[in-house]
C-alpha positions in Angstrom: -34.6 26.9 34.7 -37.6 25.2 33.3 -41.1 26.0 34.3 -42.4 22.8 36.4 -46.0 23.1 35.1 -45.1 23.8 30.9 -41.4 21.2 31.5 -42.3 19.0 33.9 -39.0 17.2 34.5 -38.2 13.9 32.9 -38.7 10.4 35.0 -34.9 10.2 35.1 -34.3 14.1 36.3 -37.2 12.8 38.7 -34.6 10.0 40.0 -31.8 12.2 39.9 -33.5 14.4 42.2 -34.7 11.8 44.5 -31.5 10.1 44.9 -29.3 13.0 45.1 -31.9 14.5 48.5 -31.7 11.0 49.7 -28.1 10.8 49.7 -28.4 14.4 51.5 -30.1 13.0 54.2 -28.1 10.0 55.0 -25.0 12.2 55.4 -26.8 14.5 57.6 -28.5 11.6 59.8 -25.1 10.4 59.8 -26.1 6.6 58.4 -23.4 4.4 57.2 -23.7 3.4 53.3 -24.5 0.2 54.2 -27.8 1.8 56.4 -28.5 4.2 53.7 -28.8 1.3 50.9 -30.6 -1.2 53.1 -33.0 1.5 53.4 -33.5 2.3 49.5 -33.7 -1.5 49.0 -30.5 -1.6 47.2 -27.1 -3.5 47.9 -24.2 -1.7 48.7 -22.4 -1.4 45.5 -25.6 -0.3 44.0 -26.0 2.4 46.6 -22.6 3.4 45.6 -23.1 3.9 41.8 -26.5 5.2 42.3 -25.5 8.5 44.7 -23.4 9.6 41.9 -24.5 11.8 39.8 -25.4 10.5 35.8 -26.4 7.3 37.7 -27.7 4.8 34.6 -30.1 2.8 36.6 -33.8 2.7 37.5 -35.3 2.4 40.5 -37.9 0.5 41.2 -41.8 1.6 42.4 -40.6 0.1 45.7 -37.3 2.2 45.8 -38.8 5.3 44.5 -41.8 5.0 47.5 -39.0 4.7 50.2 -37.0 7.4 49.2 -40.1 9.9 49.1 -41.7 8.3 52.4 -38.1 8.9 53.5 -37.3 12.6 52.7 -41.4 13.3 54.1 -40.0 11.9 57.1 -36.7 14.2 57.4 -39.0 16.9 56.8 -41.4 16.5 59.4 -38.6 15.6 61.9 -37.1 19.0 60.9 -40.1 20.7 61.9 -40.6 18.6 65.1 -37.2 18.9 66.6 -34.0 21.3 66.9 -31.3 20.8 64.6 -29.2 18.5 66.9 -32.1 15.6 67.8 -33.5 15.8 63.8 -30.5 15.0 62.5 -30.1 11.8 65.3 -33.3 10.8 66.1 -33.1 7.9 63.5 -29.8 6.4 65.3 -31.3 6.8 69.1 -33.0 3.7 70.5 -36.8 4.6 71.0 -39.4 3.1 73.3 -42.0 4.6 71.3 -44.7 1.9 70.0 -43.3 1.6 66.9 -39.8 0.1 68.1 -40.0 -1.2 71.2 -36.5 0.2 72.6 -34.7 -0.1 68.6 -33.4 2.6 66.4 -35.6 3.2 64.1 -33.5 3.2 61.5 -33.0 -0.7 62.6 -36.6 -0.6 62.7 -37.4 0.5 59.1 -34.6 -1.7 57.4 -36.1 -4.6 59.0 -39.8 -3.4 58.1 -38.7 -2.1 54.6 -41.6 0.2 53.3 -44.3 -0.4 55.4 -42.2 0.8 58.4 -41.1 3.5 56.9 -44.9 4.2 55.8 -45.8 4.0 59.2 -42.8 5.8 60.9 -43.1 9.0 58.7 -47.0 9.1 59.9 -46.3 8.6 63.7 -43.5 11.5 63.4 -46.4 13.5 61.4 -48.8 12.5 64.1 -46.1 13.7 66.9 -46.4 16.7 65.2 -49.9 17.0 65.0 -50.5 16.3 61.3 -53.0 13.8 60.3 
């Protein structure tokens, strides 16, 4: 394995990465491809070439924001919740002030990054972070 600090990893192991947790986390939230890629910002049959591994692509600043905004989010919702409501609390309708009664998976697609921005930091505030 390659020391992080002396072999930082390339831009495109980077992606790999990112794309490969990403794809992780829309299985476990159970989100339909069509979900997952509306929330990467990328069409369907883009989504579909770019969870495989030795993808060619590149994603975009935009792209690459969501995704880590995204995984921050699964990870504070893992350490908010049990098991069961982490893994759904993005398919449940919420009357929380950041969806008035929508998913907020709906939410966040229609919002695009600065929902997502702001749903990660009202999970993190549930939670007591800043």
């Amino acid at each position: 394995m390659l020391d992080p600090i002396r072999h930082p990893p390339s831009a495109k192991q980077t992606q790999a990465i990112a794309l490969k947790a990403f794809d992780r986390i829309a299985q476990d939230w159970s989100l339909p491809l069509a979900e997952a890629a509306a929330l990467t910002d990328m069409s369907l049959s883009t989504w579909k070439r770019a969870r495989k591994p030795g993808y060619g692509g590149e994603l975009t600043r935009d792209q690459t924001l969501r995704i880590s905004a995204l995984v921050g989010l699964y990870k504070s919702l893992q350490l908010y919740f049990s098991a069961p409501i982490a893994a759904q609390w993005v398919r449940l309708a919420n009357a929380g002030p950041e969806f008035n009664g929508q998913r907020p998976v709906d939410a966040m697609i229609a919002g695009g990054l600065p929902k997502i921005l702001r749903v990660r930091m009202y999970v993190d505030a549930l939670r007591g972070g800043v």
